[in-house]
C-alpha positions in Angstrom: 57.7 -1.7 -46.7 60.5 -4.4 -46.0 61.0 -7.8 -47.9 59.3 -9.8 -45.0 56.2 -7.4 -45.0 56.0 -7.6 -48.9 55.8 -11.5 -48.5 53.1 -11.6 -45.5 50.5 -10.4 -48.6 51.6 -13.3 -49.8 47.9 -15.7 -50.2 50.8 -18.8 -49.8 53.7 -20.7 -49.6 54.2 -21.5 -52.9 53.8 -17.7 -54.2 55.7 -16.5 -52.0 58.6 -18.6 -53.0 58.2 -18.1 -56.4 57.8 -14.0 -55.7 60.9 -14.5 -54.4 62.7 -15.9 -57.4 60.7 -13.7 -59.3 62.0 -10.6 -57.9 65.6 -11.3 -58.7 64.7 -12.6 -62.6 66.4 -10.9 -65.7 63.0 -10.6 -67.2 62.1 -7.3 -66.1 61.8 -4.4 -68.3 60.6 -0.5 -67.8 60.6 -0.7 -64.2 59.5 2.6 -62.5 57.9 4.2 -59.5 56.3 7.7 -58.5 55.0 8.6 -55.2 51.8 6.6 -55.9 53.3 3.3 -57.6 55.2 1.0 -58.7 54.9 -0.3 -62.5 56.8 -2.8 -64.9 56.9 -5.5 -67.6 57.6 -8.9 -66.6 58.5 -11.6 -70.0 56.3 -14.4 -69.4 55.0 -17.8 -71.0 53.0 -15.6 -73.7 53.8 -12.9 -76.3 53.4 -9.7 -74.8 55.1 -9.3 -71.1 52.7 -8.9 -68.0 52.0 -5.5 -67.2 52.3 -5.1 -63.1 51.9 -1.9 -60.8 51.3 -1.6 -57.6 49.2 1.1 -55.5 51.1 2.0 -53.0 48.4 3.6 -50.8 47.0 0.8 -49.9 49.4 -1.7 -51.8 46.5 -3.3 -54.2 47.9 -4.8 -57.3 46.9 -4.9 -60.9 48.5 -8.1 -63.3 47.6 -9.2 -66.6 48.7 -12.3 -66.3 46.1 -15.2 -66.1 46.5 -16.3 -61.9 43.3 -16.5 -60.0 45.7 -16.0 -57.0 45.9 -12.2 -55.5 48.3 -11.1 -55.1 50.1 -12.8 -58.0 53.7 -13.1 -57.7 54.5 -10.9 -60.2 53.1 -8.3 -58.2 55.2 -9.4 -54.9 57.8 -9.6 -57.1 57.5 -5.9 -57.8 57.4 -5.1 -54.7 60.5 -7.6 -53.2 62.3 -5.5 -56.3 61.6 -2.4 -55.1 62.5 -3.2 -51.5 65.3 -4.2 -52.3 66.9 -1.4 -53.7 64.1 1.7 -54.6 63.0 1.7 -58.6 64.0 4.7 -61.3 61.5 7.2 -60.6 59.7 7.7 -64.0 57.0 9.3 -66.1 54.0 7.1 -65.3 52.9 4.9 -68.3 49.4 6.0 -69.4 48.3 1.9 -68.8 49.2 2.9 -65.0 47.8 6.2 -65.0 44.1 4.8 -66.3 44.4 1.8 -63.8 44.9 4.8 -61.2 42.3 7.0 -62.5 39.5 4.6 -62.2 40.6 3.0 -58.7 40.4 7.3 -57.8 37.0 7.2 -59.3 35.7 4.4 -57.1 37.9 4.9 -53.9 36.7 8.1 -52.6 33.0 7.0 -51.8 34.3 4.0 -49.9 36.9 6.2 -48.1 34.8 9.2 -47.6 31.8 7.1 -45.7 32.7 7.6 -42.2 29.1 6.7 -41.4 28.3 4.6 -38.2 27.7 1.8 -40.4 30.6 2.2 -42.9 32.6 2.5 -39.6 30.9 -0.8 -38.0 31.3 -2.6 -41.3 35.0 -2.0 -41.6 35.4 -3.3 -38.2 33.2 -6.3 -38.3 35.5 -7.2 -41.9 38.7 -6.6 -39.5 37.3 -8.4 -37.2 36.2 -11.8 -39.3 39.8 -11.4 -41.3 41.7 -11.9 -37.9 38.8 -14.7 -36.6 39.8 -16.8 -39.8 43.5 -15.8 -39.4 43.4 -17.5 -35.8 41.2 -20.2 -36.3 43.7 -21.1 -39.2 46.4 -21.0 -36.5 44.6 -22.7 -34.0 44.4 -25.9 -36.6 48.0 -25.4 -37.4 49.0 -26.1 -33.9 46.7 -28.8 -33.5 48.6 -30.4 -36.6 51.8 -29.5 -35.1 51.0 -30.9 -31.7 50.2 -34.5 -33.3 53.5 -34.2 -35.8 55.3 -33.6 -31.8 53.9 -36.8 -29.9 54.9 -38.6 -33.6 58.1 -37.3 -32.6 58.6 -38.0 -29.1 57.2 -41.8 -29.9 59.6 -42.3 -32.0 62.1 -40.8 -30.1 64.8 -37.9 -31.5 67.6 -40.7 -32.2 65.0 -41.6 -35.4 65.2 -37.8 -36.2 68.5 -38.4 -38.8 66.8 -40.9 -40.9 63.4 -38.7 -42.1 63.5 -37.6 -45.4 63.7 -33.9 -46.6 59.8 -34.6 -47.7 59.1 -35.6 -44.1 59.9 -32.4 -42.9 58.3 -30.1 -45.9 55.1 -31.7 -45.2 54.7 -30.4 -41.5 56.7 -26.8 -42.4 53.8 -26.9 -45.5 51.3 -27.2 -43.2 52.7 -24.4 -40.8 53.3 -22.0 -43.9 49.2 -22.9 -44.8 47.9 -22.5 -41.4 49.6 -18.7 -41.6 51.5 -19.9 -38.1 55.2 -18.7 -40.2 56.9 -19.0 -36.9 55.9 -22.0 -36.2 57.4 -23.2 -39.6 60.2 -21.5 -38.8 61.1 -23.0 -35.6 60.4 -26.5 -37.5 63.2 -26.0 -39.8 65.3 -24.4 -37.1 65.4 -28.0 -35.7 65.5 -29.6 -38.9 68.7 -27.7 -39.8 70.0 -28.8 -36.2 69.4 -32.4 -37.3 70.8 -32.3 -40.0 74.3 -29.8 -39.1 74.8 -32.9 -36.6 78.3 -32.4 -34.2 78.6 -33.6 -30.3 75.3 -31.6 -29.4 72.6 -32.3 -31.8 70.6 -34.1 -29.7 70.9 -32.0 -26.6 69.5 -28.9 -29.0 66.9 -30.9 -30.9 65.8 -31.7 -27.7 66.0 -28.2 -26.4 64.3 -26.9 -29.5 61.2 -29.8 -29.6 60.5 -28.5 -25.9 60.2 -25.1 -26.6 58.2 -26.0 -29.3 55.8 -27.8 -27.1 55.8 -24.7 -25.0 54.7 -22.3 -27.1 51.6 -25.0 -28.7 50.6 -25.0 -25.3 50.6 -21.3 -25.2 49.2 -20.7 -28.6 45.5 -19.4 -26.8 47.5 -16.4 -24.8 46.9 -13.0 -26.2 50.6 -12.3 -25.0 52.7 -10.3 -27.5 55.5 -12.7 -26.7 53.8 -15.6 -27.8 52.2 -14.0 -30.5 54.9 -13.0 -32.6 56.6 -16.5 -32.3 53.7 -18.3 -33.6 54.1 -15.4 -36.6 51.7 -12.7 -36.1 53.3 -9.5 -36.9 52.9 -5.6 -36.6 53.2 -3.5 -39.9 56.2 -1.3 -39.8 54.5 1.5 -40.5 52.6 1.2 -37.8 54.9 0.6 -35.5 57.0 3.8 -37.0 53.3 5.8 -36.5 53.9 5.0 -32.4 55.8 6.2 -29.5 59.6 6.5 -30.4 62.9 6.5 -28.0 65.3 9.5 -28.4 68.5 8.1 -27.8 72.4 7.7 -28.5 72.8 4.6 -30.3 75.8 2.6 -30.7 75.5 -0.6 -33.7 77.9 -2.9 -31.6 76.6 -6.8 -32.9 75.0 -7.8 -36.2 74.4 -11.1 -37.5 73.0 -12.3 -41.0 70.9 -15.5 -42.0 69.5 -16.6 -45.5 66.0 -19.0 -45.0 66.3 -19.7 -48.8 64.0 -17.1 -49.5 64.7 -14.0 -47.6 68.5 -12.6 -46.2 68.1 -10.8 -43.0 70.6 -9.1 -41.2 69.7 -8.1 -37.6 71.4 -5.7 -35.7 71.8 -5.2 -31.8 72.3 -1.7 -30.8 72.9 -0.4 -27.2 71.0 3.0 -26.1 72.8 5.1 -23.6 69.2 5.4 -21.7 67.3 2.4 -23.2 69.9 -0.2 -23.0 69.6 -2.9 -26.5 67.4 -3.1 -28.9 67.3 -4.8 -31.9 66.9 -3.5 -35.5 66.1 -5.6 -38.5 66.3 -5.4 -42.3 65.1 -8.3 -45.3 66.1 -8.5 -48.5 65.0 -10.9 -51.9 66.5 -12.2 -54.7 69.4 -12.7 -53.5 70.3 -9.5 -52.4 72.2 -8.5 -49.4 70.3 -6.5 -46.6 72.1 -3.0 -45.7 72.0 -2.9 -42.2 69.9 0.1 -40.7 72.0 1.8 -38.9 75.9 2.7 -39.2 78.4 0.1 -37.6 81.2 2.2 -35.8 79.5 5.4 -35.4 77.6 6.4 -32.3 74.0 7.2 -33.6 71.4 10.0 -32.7 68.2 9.6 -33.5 64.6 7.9 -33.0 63.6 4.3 -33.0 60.4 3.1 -32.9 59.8 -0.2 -30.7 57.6 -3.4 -31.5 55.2 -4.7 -29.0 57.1 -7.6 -26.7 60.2 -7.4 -24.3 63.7 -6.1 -24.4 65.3 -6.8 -26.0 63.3 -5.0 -28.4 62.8 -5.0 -31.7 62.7 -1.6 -33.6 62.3 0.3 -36.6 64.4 2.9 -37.6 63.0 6.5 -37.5 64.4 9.5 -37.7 68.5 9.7 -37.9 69.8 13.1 -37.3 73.4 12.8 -36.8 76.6 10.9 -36.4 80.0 11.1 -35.0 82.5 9.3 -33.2 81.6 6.1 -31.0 82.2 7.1 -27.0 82.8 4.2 -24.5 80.2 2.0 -23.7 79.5 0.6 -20.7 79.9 -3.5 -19.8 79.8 -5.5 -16.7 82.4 -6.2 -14.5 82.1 -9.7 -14.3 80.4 -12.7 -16.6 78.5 -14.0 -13.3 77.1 -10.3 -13.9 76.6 -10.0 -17.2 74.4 -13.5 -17.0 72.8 -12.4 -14.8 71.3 -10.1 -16.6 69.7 -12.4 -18.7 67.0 -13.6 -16.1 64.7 -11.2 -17.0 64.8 -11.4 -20.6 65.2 -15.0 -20.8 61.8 -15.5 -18.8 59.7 -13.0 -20.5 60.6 -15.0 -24.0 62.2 -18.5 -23.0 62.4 -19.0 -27.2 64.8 -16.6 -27.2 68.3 -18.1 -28.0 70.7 -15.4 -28.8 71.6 -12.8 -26.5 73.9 -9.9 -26.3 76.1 -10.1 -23.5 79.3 -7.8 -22.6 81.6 -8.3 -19.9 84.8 -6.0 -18.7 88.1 -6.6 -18.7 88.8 -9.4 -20.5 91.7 -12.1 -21.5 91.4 -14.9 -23.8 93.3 -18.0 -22.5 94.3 -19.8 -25.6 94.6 -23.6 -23.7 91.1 -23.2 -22.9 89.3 -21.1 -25.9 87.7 -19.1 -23.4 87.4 -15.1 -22.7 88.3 -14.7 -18.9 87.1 -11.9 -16.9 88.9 -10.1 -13.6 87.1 -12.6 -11.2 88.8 -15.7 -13.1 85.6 -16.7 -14.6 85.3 -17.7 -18.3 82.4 -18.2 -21.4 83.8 -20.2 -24.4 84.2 -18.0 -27.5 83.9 -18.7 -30.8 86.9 -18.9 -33.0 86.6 -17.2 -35.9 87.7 -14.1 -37.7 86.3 -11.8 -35.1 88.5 -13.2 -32.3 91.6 -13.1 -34.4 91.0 -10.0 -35.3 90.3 -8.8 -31.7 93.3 -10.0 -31.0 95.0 -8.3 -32.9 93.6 -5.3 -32.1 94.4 -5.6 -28.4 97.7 -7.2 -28.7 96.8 -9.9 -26.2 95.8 -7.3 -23.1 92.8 -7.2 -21.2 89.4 -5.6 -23.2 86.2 -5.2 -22.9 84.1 -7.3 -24.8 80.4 -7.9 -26.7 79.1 -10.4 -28.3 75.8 -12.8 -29.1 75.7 -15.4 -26.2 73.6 -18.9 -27.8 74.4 -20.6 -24.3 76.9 -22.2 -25.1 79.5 -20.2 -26.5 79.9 -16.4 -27.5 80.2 -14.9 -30.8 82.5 -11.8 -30.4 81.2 -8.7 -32.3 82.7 -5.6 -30.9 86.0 -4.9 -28.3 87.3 -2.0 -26.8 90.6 -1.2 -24.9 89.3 -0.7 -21.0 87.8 3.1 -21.0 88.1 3.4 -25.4 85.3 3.3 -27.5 84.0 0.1 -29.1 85.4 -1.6 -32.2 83.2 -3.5 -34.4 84.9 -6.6 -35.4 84.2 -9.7 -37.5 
C-alpha cells in the first residue's frame, strides 16, 4: 500500500497531517514487520511509549494511546513508515502475537459466513459506506459552489489580498467533505495566486472555470469526474485486474511536495499501448523512488486505473531490462498537438501533457524548439535544455517533454533514429 492509500484511512484532515509528521518523528523504537504486521513503540506525552501494529490483512489497527479517533495517527504513521521504505522483519512481540491471536479467534466466523444474508449484509454496509461517502461530497460541492459565485462577485483581481485562513477554510471544508480533489484543485489556484508573474490571472481564471465544470459535473458516475473530485481505486485492486504486456520506456518524470505527501509521477511510452502514467508517494519527508527505471527500456506488466489515456498504472510484474531502442515521435508539433484532442476532451482538467515532436532545433533569439515545418512550442529553460544541448551539440533531435500549454518542459532527447536520453 502506497503513502496516498495509507492516508485515505485517514477519518480527517487533521490526522492525516499529523500521521504525516508522525511518520518521519525520531520517536520510534522496535519497529518490525512479518507477513501479517506491522508493530512498534512510539514515545508519547506519558511514561510508557504507545504500543502500535497494524494487521495487514485487512489493515485494522491496534493503539494504546488514549484517541477516540480510528485510525489514530500513530497507526497511519506506522504504516506512512513502512511505505516509505519496508520495516526490519522481526520476531513478533508476544503483545502483537495476542492482539493477533484473538482477532483469529473472532475473524473466522465473520469471514466464513458466506450465507445469503451474511452476503446481503456485507453489501447493504458497502452500500450505506459509499451513500454517506457521496452525500458528504455532494454537500462539499454545494459549499464549494457558494465559495465560487463569492469569488466571481468579487472578481479574481481581489484574489491577492485573502488571507492564508481564507483559503484553509474552504480547502478544510473540501478535506471534511472527503472531496480531496476538490481541495486539491483549491490550493492549485491558491498557489497560482500567490506564485503571481504576467499570467496569473489568465490561469486563475482558467483554473476557477474548470472548477466550476467539474461542480456541475459532480452527479456523473463518469470515472473521469470521479477521480477528480477524489474518489479513488485501491491499488491492489487495480493490480488484481487486466494488465498490458508491453515494452516500456520511462522517458518524463516530474515530482511535487503538497506539504504532506512527495509524489513523483512518471510518463512511460508502450511500444503497443502508447503512454501511461505511473505514480509513487512518499511521507515524512522522504523522496519517492520512481517505479520504473529511467534510461532502460522496460518489459513487463502494468496494470491500468479506470479513466482515459493517458492512463494511470500500477506497476506489476517486471521481468527484464536492457538497453533503450528508438522511440517513435511526430514529425511535426501541428502533429504532435494534435494529438492531444482526444485526451484533452475526455479530461478537460487535465493540464500536463506528454508531447514529442521530431527533428528539432532550438532557436536561442526566440526560446523556442523548432520543428522541420518551421513551427515552434516555447521550452522551458532550465537544466534539462542545457543539458540537451549539450548532448546534441546544437543539431537537430528529437524531443519529449510535459506540455502545460504554454510552454514545454524537456525530459528526454534523442539524436534522429538513436535511443532516448533522459535529461533534467
Amino acid at each position: 500500500m502506497d503513502a496516498q492509500a495509507v492516508l485515505e484511512q485517514a477519518p480527517d484532515g487533521q490526522v492525516a497531517s499529523s500521521a504525516t509528521r508522525l511518520a518521519g518523528s525520531s520517536g520510534w523504537q522496535g519497529t518490525g514487520r512479518s507477513d501479517t504486521a506491522l508493530w512498534g513503540l512510539c514515545k508519547g506525552s506519558g511514561k510508557n511509549p504507545y504500543q502500535v501494529c497494524v494487521d495487514l490483512g485487512d489493515r485494522a489497527t491496534k493503539c494504546s494511546c488514549p484517541s477516540r479517533k480510528f485510525p489514530c495517527k500513530h497507526g497511519l504513521a506506522l504504516q506512512l513508515r513502512d511505505a516509505r521504505e519496508p520495516l526490519p522483519v522481526a520476531p513478533t512481540p508476544d503483545w502483537v502475537e495476542e492482539w493477533l491471536s484473538r482477532r483469529n479467534r473472532t475473524a473466522p466466523a465473520t469471514a466464513a459466513d458466506d450465507s445469503p444474508e451474511a452476503v446481503e449484509r456485507r453489501a447493504k454496509a458497502k452500500e450505506k459506506t459509499a451513500l454517506a461517502r457521496q452525500n458528504a461530497v455532494r454537500a462539499g460541492v454545494a459549499g464549494l459552489t457558494d465559495w465560487l459565485a463569492d469569488v466571481a462577485g468579487a472578481g479574481i483581481a481581489g484574489l491577492p489580498a485573502r488571507d492564508a485562513a481564507w483559503w484553509h477554510s474552504i480547502q478544510a471544508r473540501m478535506v471534511d467533505a472527503q472531496a480531496k480533489g476538490l481541495a486539491s484543485a483549491v490550493d492549485e489556484i491558491r498557489g497560482i495566486v500567490a506564485g503571481g508573474g504576467p499570467h496569473w490571472a489568465h490561469d486563475a481564471a482558467d483554473r476557477l472555470g474548470g472548477l466550476h465544470l467539474l461542480a456541475r459535473l459532480a452527479e456523473s458516475p463518469d470515472a473521469v469526474v470521479r477521480r477528480r473530485l477524489g474518489f479513488s481505486v485501491a491499488e491492489e485492486e487495480v493490480r488484481g485486474g487486466p494488465g498490458w504486456s508491453d515494452h516500456w520506456v520511462p522517458l518524463l518524470r516530474l515530482e511535487s511536495d503538497d506539504g504532506l505527501v512527495r509524489t513523483v509521477r512518471q510518463w512511460a511510452w508502450g511500444r503497443s499501448h502508447g503512454w501511461v502514467v505511473a505514480m509513487r508517494h512518499a511521507a515524512g519527508g522522504a523522496r519517492p523512488v520512481p517505479p520504473l527505471t529511467h534510461g532502460v527500456q522496460v518489459q513487463g506488466v502494468l496494470h491500468p486505473y479506470p479513466g482515459v489515456p493517458p492512463h494511470r498504472v500500477a506497476v506489476g510484474e517486471l521481468l527484464a531490462e536492457r538497453p533503450a531502442e528508438p522511440v517513435p515521435a511526430p514529425e511535426s508539433w501541428r502533429a504532435a498537438l494534435a494529438g492531444l484532442e482526444e485526451p484533452l476532451t475526455a479530461d478537460p482538467w487535465q493540464r500536463l501533457h506528454p508531447l514529442g515532436c521530431a527533428s528539432v532545433r532550438i532557436t536561442e533569439d526566440t526560446g523556442q524548439l523548432v520543428d522541420a515545418t518551421g513551427r515552434g512550442v516555447r521550452v522551458r529553460a532550465d537544466l534539462a535544455l542545457d543539458q540537451a544541448l549539450a548532448l546534441t551539440g546544437g543539431g537537430a533531435f528529437d524531443a519529449w517533454g510535459l506540455w502545460n500549454g504554454r510552454e514545454l518542459r524537456l525530459g528526454a532527447v534523442a539524436e534522429p533514429g538513436r535511443a532516448p536520453e533522459v535529461v533534467g
